[in-house]
GUPATOR-293027 format. One record per residue (C-alpha): residue number from 1; residue in one letter; x, y, z. Coordinates in Angstrom, 3 decimals, padded with zeros to 6 digits. Example, Ala and Ser with C-alpha at 12.3 -4.5 7.8 and 13.67 -1.06 7.14 Angstrom:
BEGIN
atom i = 1&aa = A&xx = 012.300&yy = -004.500&zz = 007.800;
atom i = 2&aa = S&xx = 013.670&yy = -001.060&zz = 007.140;
This chain:
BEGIN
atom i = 1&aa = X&xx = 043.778&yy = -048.266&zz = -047.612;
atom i = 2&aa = X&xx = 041.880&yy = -050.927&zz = -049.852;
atom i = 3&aa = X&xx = 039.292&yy = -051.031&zz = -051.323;
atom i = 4&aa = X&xx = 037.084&yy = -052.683&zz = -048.628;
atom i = 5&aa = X&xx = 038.154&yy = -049.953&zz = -045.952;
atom i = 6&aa = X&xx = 037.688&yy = -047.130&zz = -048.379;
atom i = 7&aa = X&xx = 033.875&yy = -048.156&zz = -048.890;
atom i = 8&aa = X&xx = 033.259&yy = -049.017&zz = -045.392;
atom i = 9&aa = X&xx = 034.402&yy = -045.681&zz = -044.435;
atom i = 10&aa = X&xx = 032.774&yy = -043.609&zz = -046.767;
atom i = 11&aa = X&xx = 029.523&yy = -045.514&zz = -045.453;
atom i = 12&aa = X&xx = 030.473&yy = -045.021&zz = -042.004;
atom i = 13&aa = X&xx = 030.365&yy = -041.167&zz = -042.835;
atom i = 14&aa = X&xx = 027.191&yy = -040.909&zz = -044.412;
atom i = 15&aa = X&xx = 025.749&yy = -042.612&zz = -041.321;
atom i = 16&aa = X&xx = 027.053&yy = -040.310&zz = -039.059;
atom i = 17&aa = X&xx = 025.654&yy = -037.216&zz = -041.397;
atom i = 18&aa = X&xx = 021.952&yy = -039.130&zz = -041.300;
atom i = 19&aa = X&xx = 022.083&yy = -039.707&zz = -037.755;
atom i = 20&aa = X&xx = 023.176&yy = -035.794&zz = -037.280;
atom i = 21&aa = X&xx = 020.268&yy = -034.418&zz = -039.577;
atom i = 22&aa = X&xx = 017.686&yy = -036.968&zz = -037.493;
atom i = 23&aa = X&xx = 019.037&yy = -035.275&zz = -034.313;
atom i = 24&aa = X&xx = 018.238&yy = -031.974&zz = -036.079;
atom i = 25&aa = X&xx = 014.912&yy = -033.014&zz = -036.965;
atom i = 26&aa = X&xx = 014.089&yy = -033.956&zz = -033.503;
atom i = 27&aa = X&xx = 015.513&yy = -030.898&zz = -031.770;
atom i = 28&aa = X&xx = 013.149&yy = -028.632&zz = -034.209;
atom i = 29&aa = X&xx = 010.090&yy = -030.921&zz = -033.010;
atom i = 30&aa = X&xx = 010.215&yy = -030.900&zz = -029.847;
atom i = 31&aa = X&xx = 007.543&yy = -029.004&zz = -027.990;
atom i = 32&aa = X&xx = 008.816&yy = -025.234&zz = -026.822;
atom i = 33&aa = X&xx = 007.774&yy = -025.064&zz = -022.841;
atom i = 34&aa = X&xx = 005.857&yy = -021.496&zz = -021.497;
atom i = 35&aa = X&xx = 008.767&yy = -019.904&zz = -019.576;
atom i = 36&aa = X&xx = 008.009&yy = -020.206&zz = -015.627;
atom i = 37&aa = X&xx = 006.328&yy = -017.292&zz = -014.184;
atom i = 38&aa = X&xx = 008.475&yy = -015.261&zz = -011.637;
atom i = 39&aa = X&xx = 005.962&yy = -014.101&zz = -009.054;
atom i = 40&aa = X&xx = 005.796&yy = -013.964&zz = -005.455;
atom i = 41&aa = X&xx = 002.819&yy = -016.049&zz = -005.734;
atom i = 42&aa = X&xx = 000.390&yy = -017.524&zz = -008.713;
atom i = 43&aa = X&xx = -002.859&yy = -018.711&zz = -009.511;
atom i = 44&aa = X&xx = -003.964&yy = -020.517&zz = -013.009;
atom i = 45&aa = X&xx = -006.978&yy = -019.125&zz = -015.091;
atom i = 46&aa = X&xx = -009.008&yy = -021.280&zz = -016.623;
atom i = 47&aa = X&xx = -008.219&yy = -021.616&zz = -020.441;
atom i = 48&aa = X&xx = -011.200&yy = -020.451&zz = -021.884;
atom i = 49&aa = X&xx = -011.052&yy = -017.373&zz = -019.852;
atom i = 50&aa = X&xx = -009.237&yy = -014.178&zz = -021.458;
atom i = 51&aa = X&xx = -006.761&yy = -011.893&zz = -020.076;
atom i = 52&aa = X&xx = -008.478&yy = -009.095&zz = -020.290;
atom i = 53&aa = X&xx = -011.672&yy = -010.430&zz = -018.872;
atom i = 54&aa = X&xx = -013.531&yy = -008.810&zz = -016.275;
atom i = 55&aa = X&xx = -014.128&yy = -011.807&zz = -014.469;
atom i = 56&aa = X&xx = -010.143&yy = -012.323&zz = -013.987;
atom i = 57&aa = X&xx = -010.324&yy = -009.628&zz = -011.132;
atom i = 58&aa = X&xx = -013.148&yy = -010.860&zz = -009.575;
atom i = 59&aa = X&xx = -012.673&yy = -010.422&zz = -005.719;
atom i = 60&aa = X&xx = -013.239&yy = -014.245&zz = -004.610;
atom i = 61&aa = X&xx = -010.508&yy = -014.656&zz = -006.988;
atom i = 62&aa = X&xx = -008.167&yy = -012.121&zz = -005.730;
atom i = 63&aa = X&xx = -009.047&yy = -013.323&zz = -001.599;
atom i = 64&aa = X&xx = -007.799&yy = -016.601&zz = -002.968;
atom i = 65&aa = X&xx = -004.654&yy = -015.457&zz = -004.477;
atom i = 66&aa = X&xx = -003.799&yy = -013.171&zz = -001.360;
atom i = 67&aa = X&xx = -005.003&yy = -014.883&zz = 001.103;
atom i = 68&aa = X&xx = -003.270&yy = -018.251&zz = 002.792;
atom i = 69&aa = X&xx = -006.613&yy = -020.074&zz = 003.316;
atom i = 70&aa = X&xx = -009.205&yy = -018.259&zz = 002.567;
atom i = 71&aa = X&xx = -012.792&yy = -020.289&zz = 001.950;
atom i = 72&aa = X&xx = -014.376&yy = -018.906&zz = -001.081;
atom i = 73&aa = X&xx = -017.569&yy = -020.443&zz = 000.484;
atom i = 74&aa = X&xx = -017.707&yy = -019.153&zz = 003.294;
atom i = 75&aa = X&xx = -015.302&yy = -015.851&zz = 003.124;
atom i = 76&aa = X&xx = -013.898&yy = -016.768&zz = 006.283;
atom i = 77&aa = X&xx = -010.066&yy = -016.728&zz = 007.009;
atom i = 78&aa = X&xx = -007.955&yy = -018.914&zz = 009.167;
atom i = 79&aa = X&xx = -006.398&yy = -017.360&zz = 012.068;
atom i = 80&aa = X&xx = -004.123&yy = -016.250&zz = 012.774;
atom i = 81&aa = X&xx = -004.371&yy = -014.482&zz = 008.993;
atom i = 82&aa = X&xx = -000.981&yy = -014.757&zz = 006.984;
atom i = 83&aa = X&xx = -000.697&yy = -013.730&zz = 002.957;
atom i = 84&aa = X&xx = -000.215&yy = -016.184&zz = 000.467;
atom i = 85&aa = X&xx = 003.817&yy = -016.568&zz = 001.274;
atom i = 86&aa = X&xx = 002.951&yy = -017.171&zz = 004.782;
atom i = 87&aa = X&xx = 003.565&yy = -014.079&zz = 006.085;
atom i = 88&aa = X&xx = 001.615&yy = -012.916&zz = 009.162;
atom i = 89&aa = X&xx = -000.542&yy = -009.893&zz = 008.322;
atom i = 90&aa = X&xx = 000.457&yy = -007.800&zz = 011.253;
atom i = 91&aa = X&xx = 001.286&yy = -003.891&zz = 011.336;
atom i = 92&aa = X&xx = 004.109&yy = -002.875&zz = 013.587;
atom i = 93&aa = X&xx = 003.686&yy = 001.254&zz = 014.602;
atom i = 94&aa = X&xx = 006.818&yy = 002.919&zz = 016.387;
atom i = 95&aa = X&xx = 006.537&yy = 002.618&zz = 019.985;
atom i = 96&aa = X&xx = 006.163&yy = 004.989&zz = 022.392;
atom i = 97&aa = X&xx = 009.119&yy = 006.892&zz = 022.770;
atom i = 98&aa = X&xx = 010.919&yy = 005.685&zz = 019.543;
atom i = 99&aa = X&xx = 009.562&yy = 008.768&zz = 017.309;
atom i = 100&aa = X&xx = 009.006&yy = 012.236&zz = 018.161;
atom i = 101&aa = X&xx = 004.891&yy = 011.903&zz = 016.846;
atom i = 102&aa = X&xx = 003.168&yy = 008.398&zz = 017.412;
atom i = 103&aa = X&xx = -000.274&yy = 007.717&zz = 016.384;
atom i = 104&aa = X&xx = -002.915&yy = 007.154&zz = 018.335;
atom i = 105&aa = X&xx = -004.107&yy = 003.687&zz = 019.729;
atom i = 106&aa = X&xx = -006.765&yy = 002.243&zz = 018.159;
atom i = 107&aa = X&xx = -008.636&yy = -001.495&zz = 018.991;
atom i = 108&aa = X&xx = -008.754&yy = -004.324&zz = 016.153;
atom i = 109&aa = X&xx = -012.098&yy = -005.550&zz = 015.940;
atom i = 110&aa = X&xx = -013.136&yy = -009.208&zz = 015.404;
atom i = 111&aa = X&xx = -012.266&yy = -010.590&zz = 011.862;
atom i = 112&aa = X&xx = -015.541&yy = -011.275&zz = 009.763;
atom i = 113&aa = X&xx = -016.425&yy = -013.161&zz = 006.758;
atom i = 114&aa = X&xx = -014.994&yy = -011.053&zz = 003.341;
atom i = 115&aa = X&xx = -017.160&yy = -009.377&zz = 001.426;
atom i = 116&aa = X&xx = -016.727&yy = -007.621&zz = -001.728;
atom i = 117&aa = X&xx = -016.451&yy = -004.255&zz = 000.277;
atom i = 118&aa = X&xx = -013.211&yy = -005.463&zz = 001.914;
atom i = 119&aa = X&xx = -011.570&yy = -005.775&zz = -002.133;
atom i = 120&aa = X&xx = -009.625&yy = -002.277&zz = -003.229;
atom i = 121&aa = X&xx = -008.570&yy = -002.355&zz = -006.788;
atom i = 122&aa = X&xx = -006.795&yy = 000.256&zz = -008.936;
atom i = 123&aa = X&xx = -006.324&yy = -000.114&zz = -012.335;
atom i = 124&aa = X&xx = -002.545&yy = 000.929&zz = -013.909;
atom i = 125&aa = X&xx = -003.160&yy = -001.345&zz = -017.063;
atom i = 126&aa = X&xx = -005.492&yy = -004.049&zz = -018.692;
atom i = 127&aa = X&xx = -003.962&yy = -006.277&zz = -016.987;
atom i = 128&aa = X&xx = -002.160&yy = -004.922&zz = -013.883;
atom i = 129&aa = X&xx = -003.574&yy = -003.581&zz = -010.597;
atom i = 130&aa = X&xx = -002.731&yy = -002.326&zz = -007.339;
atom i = 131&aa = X&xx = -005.265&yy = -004.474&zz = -004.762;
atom i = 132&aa = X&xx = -005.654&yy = -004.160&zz = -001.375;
atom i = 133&aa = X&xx = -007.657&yy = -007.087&zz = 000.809;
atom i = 134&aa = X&xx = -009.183&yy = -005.770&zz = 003.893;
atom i = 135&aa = X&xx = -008.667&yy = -008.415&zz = 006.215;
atom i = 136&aa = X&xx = -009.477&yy = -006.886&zz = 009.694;
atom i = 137&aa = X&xx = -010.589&yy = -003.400&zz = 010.489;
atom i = 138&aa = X&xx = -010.312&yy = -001.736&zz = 013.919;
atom i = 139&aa = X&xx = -012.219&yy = 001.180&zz = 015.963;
atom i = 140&aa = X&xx = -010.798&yy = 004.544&zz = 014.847;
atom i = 141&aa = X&xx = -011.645&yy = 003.531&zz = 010.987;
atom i = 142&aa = X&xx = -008.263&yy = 002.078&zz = 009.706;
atom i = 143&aa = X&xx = -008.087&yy = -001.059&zz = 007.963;
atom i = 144&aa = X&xx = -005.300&yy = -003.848&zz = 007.635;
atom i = 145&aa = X&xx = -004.700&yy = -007.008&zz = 005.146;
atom i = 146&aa = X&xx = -001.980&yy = -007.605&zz = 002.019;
atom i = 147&aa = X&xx = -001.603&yy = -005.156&zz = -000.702;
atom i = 148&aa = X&xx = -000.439&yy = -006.182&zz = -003.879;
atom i = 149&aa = X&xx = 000.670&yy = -005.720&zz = -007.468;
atom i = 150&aa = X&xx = -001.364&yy = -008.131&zz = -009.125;
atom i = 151&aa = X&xx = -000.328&yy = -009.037&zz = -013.113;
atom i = 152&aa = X&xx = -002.615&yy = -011.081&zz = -015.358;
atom i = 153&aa = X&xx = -000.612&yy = -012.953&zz = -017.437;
atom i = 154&aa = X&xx = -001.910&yy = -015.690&zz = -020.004;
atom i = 155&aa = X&xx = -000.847&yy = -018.093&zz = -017.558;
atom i = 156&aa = X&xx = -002.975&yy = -016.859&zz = -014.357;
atom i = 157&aa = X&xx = -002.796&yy = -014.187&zz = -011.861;
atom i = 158&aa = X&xx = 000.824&yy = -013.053&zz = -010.787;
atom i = 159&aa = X&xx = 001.198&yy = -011.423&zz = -007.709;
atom i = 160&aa = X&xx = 004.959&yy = -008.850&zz = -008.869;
atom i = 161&aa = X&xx = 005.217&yy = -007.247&zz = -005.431;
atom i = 162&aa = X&xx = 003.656&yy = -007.619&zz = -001.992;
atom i = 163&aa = X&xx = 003.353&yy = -006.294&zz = 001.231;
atom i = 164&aa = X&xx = 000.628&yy = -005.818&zz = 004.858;
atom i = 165&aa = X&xx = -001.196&yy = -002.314&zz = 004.370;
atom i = 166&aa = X&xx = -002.986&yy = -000.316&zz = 007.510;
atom i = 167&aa = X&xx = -004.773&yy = 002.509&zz = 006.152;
atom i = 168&aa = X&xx = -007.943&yy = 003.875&zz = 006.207;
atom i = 169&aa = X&xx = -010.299&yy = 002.299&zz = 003.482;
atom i = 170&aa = X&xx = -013.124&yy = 004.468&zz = 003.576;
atom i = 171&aa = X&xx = -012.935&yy = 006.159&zz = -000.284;
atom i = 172&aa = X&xx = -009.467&yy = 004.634&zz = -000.913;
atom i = 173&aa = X&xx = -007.130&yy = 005.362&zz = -004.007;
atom i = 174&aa = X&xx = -003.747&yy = 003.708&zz = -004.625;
atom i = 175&aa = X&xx = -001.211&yy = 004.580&zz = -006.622;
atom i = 176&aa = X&xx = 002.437&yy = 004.006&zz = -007.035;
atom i = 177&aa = X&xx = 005.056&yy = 006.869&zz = -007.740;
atom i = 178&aa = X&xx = 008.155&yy = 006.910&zz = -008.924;
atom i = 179&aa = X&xx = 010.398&yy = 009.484&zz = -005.917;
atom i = 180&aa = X&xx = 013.697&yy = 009.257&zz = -006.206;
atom i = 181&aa = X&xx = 014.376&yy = 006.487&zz = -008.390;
atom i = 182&aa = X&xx = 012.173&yy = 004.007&zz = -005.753;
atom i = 183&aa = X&xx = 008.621&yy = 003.382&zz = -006.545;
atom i = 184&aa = X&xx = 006.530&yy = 004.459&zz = -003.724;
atom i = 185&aa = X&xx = 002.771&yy = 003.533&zz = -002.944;
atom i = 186&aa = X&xx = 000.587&yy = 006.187&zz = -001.936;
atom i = 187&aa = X&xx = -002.721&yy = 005.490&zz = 000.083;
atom i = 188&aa = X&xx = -005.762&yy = 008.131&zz = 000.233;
atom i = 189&aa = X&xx = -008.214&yy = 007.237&zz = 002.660;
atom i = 190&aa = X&xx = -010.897&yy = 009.375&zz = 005.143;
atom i = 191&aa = X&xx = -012.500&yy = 008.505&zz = 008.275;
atom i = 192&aa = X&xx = -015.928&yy = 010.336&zz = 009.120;
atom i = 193&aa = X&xx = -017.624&yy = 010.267&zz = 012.686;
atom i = 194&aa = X&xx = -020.363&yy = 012.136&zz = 014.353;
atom i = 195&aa = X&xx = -024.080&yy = 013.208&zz = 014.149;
atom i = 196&aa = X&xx = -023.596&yy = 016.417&zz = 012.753;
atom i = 197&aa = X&xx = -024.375&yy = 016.734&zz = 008.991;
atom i = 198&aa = X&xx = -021.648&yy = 016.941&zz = 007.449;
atom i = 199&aa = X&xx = -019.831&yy = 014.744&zz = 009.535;
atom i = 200&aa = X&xx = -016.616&yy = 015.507&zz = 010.910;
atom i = 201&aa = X&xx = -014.319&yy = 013.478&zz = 008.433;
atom i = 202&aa = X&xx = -010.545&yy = 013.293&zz = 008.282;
atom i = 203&aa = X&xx = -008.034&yy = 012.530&zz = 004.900;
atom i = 204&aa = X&xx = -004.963&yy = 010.243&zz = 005.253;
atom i = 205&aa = X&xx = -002.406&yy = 009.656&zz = 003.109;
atom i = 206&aa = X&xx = -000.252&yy = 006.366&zz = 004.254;
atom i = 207&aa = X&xx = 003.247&yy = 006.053&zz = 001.978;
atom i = 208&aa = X&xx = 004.835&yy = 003.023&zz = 001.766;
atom i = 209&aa = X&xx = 008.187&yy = 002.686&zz = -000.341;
atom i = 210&aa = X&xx = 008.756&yy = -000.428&zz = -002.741;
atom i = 211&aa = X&xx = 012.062&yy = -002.478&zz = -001.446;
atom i = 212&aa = X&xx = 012.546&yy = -004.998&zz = -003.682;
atom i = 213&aa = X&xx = 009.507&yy = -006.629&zz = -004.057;
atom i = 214&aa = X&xx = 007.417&yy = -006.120&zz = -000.602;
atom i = 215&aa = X&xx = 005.941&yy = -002.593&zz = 000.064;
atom i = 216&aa = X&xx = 007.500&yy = -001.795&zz = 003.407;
atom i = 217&aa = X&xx = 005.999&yy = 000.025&zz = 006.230;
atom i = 218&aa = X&xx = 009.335&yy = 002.527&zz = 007.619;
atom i = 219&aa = X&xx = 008.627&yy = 005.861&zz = 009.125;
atom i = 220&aa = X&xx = 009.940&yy = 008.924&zz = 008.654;
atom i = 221&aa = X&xx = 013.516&yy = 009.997&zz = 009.791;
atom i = 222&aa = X&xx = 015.174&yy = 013.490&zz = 010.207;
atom i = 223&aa = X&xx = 018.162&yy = 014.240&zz = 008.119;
atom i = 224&aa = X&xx = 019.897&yy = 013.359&zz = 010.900;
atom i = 225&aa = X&xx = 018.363&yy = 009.308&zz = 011.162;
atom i = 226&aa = X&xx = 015.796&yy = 010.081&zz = 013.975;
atom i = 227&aa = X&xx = 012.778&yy = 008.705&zz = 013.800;
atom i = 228&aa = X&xx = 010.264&yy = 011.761&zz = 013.395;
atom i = 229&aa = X&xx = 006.419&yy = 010.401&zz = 012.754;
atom i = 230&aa = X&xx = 005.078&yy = 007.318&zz = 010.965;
atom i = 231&aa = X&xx = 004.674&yy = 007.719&zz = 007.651;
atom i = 232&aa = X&xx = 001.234&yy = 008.635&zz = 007.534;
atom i = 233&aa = X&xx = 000.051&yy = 012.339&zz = 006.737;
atom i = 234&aa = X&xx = -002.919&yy = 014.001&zz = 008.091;
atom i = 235&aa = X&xx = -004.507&yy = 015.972&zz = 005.219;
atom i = 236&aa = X&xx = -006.880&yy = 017.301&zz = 007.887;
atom i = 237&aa = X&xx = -006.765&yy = 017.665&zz = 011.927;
atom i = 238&aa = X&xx = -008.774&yy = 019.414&zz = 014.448;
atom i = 239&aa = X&xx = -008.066&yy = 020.502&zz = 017.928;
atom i = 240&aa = X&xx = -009.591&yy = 022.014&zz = 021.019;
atom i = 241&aa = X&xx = -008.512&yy = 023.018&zz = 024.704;
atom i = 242&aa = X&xx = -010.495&yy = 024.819&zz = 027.375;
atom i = 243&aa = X&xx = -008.488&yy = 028.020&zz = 028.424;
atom i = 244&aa = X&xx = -008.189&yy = 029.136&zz = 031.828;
atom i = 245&aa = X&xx = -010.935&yy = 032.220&zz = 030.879;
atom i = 246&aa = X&xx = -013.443&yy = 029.394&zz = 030.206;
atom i = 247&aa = X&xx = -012.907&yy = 030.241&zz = 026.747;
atom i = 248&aa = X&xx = -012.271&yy = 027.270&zz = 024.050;
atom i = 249&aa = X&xx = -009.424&yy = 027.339&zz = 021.411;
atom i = 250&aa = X&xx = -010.210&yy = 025.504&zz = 018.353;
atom i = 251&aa = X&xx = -007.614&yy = 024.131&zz = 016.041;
atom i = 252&aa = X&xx = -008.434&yy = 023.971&zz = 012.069;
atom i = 253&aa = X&xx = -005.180&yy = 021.827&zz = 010.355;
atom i = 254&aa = X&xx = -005.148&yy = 021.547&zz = 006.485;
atom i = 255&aa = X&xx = -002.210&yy = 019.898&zz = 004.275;
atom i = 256&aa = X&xx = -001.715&yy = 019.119&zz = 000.654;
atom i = 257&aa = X&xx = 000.681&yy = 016.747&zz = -001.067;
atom i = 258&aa = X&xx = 002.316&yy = 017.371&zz = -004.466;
atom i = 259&aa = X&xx = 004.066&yy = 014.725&zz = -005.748;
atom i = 260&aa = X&xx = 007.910&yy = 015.714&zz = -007.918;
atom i = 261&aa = X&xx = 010.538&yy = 012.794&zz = -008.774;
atom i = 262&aa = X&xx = 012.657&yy = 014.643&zz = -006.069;
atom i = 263&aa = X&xx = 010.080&yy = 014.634&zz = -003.223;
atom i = 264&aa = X&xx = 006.400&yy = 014.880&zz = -002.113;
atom i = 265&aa = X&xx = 006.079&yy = 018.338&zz = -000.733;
atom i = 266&aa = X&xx = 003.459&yy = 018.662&zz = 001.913;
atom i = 267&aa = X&xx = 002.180&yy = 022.430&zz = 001.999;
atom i = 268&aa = X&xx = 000.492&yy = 022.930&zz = 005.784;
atom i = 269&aa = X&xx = -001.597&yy = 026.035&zz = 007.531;
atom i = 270&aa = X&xx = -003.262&yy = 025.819&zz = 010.560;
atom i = 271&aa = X&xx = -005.787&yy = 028.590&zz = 012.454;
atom i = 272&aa = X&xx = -006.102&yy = 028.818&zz = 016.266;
atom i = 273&aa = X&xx = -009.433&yy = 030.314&zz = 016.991;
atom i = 274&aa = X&xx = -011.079&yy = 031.656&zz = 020.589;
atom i = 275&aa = X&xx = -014.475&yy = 031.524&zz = 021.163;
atom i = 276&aa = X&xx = -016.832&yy = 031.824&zz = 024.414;
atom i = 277&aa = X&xx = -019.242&yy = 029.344&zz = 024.742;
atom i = 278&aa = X&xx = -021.492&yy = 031.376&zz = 026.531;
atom i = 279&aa = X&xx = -022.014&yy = 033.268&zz = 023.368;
atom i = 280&aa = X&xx = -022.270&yy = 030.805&zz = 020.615;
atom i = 281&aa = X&xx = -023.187&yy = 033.710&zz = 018.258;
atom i = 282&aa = X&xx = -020.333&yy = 035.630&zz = 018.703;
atom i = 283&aa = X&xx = -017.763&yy = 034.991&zz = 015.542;
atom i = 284&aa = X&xx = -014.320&yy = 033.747&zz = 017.000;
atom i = 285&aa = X&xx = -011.473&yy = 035.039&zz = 017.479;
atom i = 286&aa = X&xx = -008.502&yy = 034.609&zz = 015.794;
atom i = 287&aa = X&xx = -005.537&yy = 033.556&zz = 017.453;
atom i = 288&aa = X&xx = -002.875&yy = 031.813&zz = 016.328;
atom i = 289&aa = X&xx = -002.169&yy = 031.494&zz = 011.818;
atom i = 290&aa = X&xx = 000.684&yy = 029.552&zz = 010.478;
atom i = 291&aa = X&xx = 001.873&yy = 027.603&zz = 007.693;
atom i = 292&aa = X&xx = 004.646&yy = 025.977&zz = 006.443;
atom i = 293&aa = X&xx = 006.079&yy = 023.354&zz = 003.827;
atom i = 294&aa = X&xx = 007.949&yy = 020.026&zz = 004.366;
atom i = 295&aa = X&xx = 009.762&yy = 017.962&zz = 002.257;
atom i = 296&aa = X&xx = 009.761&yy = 014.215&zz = 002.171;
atom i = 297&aa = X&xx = 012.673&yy = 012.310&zz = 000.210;
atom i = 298&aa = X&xx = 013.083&yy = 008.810&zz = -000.413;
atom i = 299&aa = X&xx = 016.329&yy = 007.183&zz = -000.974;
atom i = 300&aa = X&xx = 017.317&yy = 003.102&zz = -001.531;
atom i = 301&aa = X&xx = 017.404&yy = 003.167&zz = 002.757;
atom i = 302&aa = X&xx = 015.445&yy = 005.440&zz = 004.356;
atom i = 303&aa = X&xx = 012.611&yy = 007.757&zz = 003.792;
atom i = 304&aa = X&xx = 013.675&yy = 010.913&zz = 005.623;
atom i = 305&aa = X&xx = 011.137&yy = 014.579&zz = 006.421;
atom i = 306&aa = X&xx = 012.876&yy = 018.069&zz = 006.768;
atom i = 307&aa = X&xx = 011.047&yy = 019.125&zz = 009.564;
atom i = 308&aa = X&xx = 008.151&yy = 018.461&zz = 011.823;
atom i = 309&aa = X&xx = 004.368&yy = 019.319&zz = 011.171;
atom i = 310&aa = X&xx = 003.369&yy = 022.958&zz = 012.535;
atom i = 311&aa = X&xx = 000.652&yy = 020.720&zz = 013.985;
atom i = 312&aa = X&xx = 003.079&yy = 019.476&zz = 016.287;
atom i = 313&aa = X&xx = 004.947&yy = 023.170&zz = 016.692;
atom i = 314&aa = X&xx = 001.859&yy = 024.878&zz = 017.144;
atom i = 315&aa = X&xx = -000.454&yy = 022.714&zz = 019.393;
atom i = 316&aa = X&xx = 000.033&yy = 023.838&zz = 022.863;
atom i = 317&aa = X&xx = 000.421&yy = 021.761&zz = 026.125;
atom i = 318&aa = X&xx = -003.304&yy = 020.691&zz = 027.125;
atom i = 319&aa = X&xx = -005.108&yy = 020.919&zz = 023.577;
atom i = 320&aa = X&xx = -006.097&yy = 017.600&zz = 022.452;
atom i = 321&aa = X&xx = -007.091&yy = 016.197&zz = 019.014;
atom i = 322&aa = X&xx = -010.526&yy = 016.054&zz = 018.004;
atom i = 323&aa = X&xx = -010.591&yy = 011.961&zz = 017.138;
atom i = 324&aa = X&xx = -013.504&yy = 009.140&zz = 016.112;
């Protein structure tokens, strides 16, 4: 090589190095983007507002992020309602026939303007809730709209997992639990009716597994796939029926859930009870005493019961539940 291509070589080299080190200088400049939120669906804070702020969870805020259309003026929502992935916020219950229990019918009432009283929030962290929007309500007490698991990240709001909720909203608590490897939401919720003081009232307890990332409303199978009840348990019930005597037969129902990785076991008694009406002073009589427990397991397809309520076993033909 001469002399002349040795040089212009060795500067073609040194060119190449400069231009490599500029690249590298460039590449450590550049701006790093935020990752992209994965959420079902997302709303922005405003930058001057923290995390942790109270205000984040405010429950215009939180109608907004739920619901597809909602006027924060107004409160109103467009019909028909949907959730903020377009989804129609409808409840489907077992028909007639499909399950050995069905619950009773009850009428939706008109949808009104929101109002904070139609917002259900529990906290799990700082920054991440379980919320339930009331959207419509209907005539024996229960209550529909989404339910969600809400995440404020520095971003904005992140809605994690979603999902349409009937329960009944009166003293609500949510919580999620972890049964069988699936995270499960539990609603507790009463309905109270009557003049009497107290009122007759009645505890629910709706359970909805986690699938993925929509709570799912599935009811509860026998071990052998049939369809046994919704999955909605009565922590109370009363009962009456007229007896041929003229005498009336009152049913008292209690129930309590405990909650185990391996199953939510649902201890139950109930207490038949004769009394004349014609003697209103007279103590009753006892019947009829019973009690029993069930276990509910959830698995990744099914949640499944081991046997029926000793409501069901032990309410005779022509006794009817005591309902708002």
């Amino acid at each position: 090589m001469t002399s002349k291509g040795f040089r212009g070589a060795h500067a073609l080299r040194w060119l190449l190095v400069a231009l490599g080190v500029a690249g590298l200088s460039c590449k450590h400049e550049a701006p790093v983007r935020e990752p992209v939120v994965r959420a079902l669906c997302f709303s922005e804070l405003p930058s001057s507002m923290r995390v942790v702020s109270p205000a984040v969870w405010k429950p215009e805020a939180l109608f907004q992020l739920l619901i597809n259309g909602y006027d924060p003026a107004t409160g109103r929502v467009p019909l028909p309602p949907t959730d903020c992935m377009g989804t129609p916020i409808l409840w489907q219950d077992p028909a007639p026939g499909e399950c050995a229990v069905t619950e009773p019918e009850s009428a939706p009432l008109p949808i009104q303007p929101l109002t904070v009283e139609e917002m259900i929030i529990t906290e799990m962290r700082l920054d991440l809730k379980l919320v339930w929007a009331i959207v419509r309500r209907y005539s024996n007490g229960e209550a529909i709209g989404p339910v969600a698991l809400v995440e404020a990240t520095p971003r904005g709001l992140a809605v994690r997992a979603l999902g349409t909720l009937k329960a009944l909203p009166k003293s609500a608590r949510l919580r999620l639990e972890r049964i069988g490897g699936i995270e499960v939401l539990l609603v507790d919720g009463e309905r109270c009716w009557g003049n009497d003081d107290p009122k007759t009232c009645q505890r629910m307890v709706r359970i909805m597994p986690l699938r993925g990332n929509r709570f799912v409303a599935e009811p509860l199978v026998s071990t052998d796939g049939k369809c046994m009840q919704p999955a909605n348990i009565a922590l109370s019930r009363n009962g009456t029926q007229t007896l041929s005597s003229k005498w009336v037969r009152k049913y008292e129902f209690t129930a309590a859930l405990t909650v185990a990785p391996d199953g939510i076991r649902v201890a139950e008694q109930i207490a038949a009870k004769d009394s004349d009406p014609r003697q209103p002073s007279s103590p009753a009589r006892l019947f009829r005493k019973a009690q029993d427990e069930r276990l509910i397991q959830v698995n990744q397809s099914r949640m499944s019961v081991d046997r029926p309520s000793v409501w069901t076993q032990l309410l005779e033909p022509g006794a009817t539940e005591v309902l708002p």
